[in-house]
C-alpha positions in Angstrom: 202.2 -62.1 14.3 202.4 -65.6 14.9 205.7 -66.9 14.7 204.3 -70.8 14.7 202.8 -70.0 11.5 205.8 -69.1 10.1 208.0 -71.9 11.2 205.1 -74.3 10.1 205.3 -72.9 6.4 209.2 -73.4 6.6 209.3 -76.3 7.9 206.3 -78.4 5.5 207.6 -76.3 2.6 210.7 -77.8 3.1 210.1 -81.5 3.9 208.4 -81.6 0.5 210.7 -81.7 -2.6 208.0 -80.5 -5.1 206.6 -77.6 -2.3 210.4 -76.2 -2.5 210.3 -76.0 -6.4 207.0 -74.7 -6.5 207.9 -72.0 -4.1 211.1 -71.3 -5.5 209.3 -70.7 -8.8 206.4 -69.6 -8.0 206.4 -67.6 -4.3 203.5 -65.5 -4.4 201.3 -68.7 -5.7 202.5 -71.0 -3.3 201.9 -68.8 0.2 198.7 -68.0 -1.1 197.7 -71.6 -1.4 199.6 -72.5 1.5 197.7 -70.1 3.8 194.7 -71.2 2.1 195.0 -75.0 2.1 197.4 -76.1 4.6 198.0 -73.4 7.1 195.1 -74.1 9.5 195.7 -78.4 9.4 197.1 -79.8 12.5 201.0 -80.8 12.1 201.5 -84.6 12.8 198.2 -85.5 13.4 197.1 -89.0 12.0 193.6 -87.8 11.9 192.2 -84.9 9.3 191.2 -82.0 12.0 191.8 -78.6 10.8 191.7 -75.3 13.0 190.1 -71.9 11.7 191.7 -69.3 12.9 195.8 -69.0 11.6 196.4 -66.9 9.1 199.8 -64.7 8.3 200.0 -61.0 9.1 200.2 -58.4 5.6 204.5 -58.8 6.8 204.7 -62.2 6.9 202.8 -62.5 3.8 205.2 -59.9 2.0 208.3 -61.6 3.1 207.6 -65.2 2.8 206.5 -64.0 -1.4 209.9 -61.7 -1.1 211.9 -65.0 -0.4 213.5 -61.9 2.3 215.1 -64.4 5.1 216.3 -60.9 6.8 212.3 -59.9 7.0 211.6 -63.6 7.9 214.3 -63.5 10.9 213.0 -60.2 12.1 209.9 -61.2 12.5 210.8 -63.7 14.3 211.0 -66.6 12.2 213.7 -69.9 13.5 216.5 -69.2 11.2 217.9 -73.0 10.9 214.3 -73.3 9.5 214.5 -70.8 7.0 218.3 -71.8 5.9 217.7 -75.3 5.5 214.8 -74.1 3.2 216.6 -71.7 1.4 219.8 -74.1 1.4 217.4 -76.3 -1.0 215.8 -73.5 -2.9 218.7 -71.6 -3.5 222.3 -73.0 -3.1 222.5 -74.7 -6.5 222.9 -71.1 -7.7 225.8 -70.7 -5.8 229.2 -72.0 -5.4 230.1 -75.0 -2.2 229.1 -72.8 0.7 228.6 -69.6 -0.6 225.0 -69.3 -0.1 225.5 -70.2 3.7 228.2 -67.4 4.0 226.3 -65.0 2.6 222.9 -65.7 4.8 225.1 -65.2 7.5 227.1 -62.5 6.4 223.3 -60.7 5.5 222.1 -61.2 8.9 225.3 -60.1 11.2 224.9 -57.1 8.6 221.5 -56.2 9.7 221.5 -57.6 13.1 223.3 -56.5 16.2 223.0 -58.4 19.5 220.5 -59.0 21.2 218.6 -60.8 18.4 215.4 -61.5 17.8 213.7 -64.1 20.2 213.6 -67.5 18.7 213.2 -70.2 21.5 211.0 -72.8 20.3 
């Protein structure tokens, strides 16, 4: 499990306004070139170097297609990173706020203290 992984797909996906609407229409696509493409280049780094090695677990794969933000935070994924995606993706759907409430509402649901670890 690699936790920076995750948080790196959250966080390119959404500084990128076109990455968020592919992924919101297109999940299963868009980790799959993600992973494929972008998940081993080096974050902030002026130069083109690339690493080998990163690569998502079967359950990270699964949730990040899933859109499943309780998955994501149990595996350990920072959940201001996968709101503030999410917020993009999905709060036009919803009412002023009621996205947010609900995210929270879904994880006090399925979480009890302590939670998962997510120190950056």
């Amino acid at each position: 499990m690699s936790r920076y992984l995750l948080d790196k797909f959250l966080y390119t996906v959404d500084r990128d306004p076109e990455l968020v609407e592919r992924y919101r229409e297109d999940p299963a696509g868009t980790v799959d070139w993600w992973e494929r493409e972008k998940a081993n280049e080096i974050l902030n780094c002026a130069v083109a170097e690339k690493s080998t090695w990163l690569a998502f677990t079967d359950d990270e794969r699964k949730a990040l297609r899933d859109h499943d933000h309780l998955a994501l935070f149990g595996l350990g994924a920072h959940p201001f990173l996968t709101l503030t995606l999410f917020i993009a993706m999905f709060e036009r759907d919803h009412g002023p706020l009621e996205y947010q409430k609900a995210y929270g509402r879904a994880l006090q649901q399925q979480y009890a203290l302590p939670y998962p670890d997510v120190a950056t």
